[in-house]
C-alpha positions in Angstrom: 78.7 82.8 149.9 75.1 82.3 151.0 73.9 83.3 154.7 73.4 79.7 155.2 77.3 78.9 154.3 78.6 82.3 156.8 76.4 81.0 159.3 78.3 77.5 159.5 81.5 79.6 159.3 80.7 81.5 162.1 81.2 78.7 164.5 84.9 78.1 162.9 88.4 79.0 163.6 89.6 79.3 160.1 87.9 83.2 159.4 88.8 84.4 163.2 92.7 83.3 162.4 92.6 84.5 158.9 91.4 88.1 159.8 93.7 88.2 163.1 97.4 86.8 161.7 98.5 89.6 159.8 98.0 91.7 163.1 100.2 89.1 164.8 103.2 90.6 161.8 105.1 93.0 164.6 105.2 90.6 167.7 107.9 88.9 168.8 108.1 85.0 168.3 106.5 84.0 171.8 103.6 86.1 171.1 103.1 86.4 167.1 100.5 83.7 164.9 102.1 80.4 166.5 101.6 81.3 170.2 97.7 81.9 169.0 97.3 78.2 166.9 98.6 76.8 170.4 96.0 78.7 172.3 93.8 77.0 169.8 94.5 73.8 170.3 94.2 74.2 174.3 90.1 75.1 174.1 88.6 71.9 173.7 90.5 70.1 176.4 90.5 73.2 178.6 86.5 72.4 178.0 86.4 69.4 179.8 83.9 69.1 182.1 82.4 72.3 181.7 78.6 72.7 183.0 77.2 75.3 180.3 77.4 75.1 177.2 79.7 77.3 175.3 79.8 79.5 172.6 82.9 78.4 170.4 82.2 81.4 168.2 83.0 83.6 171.2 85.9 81.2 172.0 87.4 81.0 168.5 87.2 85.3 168.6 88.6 85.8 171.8 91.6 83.3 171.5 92.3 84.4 167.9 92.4 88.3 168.9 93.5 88.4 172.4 97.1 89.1 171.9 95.9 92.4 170.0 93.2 93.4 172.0 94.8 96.8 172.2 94.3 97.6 168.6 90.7 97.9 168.7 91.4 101.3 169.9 92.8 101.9 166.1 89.2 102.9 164.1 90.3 100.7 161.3 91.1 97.6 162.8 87.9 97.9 165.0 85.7 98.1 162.0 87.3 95.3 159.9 86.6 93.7 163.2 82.8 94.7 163.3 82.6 93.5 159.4 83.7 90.2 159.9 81.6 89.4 163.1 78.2 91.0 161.2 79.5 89.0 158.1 79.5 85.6 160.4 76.3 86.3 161.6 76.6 88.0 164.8 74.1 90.4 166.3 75.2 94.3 167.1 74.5 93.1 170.8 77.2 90.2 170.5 79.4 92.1 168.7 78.9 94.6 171.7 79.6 92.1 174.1 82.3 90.3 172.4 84.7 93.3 172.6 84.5 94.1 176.0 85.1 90.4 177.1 88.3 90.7 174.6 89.3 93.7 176.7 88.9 92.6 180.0 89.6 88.4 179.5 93.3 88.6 180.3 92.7 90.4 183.7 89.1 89.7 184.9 87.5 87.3 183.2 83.3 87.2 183.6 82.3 84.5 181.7 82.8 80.6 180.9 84.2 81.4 177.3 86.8 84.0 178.9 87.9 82.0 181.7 88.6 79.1 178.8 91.0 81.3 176.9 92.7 83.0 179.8 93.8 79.8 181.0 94.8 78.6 177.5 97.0 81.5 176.7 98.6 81.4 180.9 99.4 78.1 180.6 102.6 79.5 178.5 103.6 81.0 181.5 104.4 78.0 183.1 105.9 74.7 182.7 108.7 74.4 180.3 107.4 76.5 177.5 107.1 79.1 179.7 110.6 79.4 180.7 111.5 78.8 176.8 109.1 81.8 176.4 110.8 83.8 179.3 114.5 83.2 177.7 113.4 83.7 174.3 111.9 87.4 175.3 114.8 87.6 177.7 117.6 87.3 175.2 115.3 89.9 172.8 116.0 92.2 175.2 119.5 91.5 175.9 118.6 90.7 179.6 121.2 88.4 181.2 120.7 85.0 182.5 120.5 86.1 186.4 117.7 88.5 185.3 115.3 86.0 183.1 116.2 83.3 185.6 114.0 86.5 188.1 111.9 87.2 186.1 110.5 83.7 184.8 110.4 82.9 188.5 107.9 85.6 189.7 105.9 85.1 186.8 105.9 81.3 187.4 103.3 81.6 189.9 101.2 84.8 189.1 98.9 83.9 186.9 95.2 82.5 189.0 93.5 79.7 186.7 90.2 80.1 186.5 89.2 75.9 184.7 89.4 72.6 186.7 91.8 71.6 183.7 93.9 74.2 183.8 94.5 74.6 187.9 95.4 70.8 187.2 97.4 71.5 184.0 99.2 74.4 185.5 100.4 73.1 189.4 102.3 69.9 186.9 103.9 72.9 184.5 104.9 74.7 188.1 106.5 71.6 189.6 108.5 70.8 186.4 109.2 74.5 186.2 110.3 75.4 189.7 112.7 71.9 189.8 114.0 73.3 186.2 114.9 76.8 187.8 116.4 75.9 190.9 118.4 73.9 189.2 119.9 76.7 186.8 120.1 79.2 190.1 122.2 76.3 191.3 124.5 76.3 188.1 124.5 80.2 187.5 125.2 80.6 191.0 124.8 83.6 193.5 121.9 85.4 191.5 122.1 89.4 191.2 119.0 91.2 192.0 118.7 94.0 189.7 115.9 96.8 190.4 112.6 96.9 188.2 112.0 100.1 187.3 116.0 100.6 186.0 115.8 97.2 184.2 112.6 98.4 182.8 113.8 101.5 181.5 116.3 99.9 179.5 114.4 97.3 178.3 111.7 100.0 177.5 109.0 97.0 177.8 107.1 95.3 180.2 108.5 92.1 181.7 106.1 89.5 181.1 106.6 87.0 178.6 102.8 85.3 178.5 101.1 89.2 178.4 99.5 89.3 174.7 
């Protein structure tokens, strides 16, 4: 393909997604390929109203790779990585950048483009795809009801949107999901509080469902 024809690439999702699914092969179902193409389709109205203009090359890269941010670690990875960026067109300086706003977007954000996907990927935390997300990892890991129902609840309001859309988006996903849980407390009954660190050491895994 000419440089012309990579250059127009560069600012689409098709050649992020297509390098980053078969990473997505050993997650789970509420963090593999799908979870990403929902990410996706959160940017442009997560965009909304946005005073700079953004870099939907940075956006497409860092929603596309975020749930495997760790593996750039692996030399292999990172420089299949590095090959497609420089083969879209991007400078040693952006590729540069790029990776450490894929490490640090999750947890501190810096820029416009970071704060877009952290939001898009959070908003699975709440409302009722989170708590889908919360059972489906719960029953994975042969937690019980009582424990999920915990779980999904503490991490129902820990994520801190960073987007006028999503702060909006998310308190409307809280409501729905805080009515939703109280509910099911009120059906399961008298819930038993069981300790982190022994639940965790069964589990062997962290307790998020949205992390990745």
């Amino acid at each position: 393909m000419s440089a012309a024809g990579e250059e127009g690439r560069r600012y689409q999702e098709a050649p992020y997604l297509g390098c980053s699914s078969p990473l997505y092969a050993e997650k789970d179902v509420a963090h593999g390929v799908e979870h990403i193409q929902r990410i996706l389709k959160r940017l442009e109205p997560l965009t909304v109203g946005q005073q700079l203009q953004l870099r939907w090359d940075l956006l497409y890269f860092l929603a596309c790779f975020h749930g495997v941010a760790d593996r750039m670690a692996e030399p292999g990875v990172r420089r299949m990585v590095k090959q497609l960026l420089t083969g879209l067109g991007w400078s040693d300086r952006e590729i540069t950048e790029g990776l450490a706003a894929l490490a640090r977007h999750l947890v501190d954000p810096h820029t416009s483009e970071e704060n877009v996907v952290h939001d898009a990927n959070y908003l699975e935390a709440v409302g009722a795809l989170g708590i889908a997300k919360a059972f489906t990892t719960g029953g994975a890991r042969g937690q019980s009801y009582e424990r999920t129902l915990e779980i999904a609840r503490r991490n129902l309001d820990r994520p801190v949107f960073r987007t006028t859309i999503g702060r909006r988006l998310a308190a409307e996903r809280r409501a729905y999901a805080h009515d939703f849980l109280d509910r099911l407390a009120r059906e399961l009954g008298p819930v038993q509080v069981v300790d982190d660190q022994s639940a965790r050491a069964r589990t062997g895994s962290d307790d998020s469902p949205a992390a990745g």
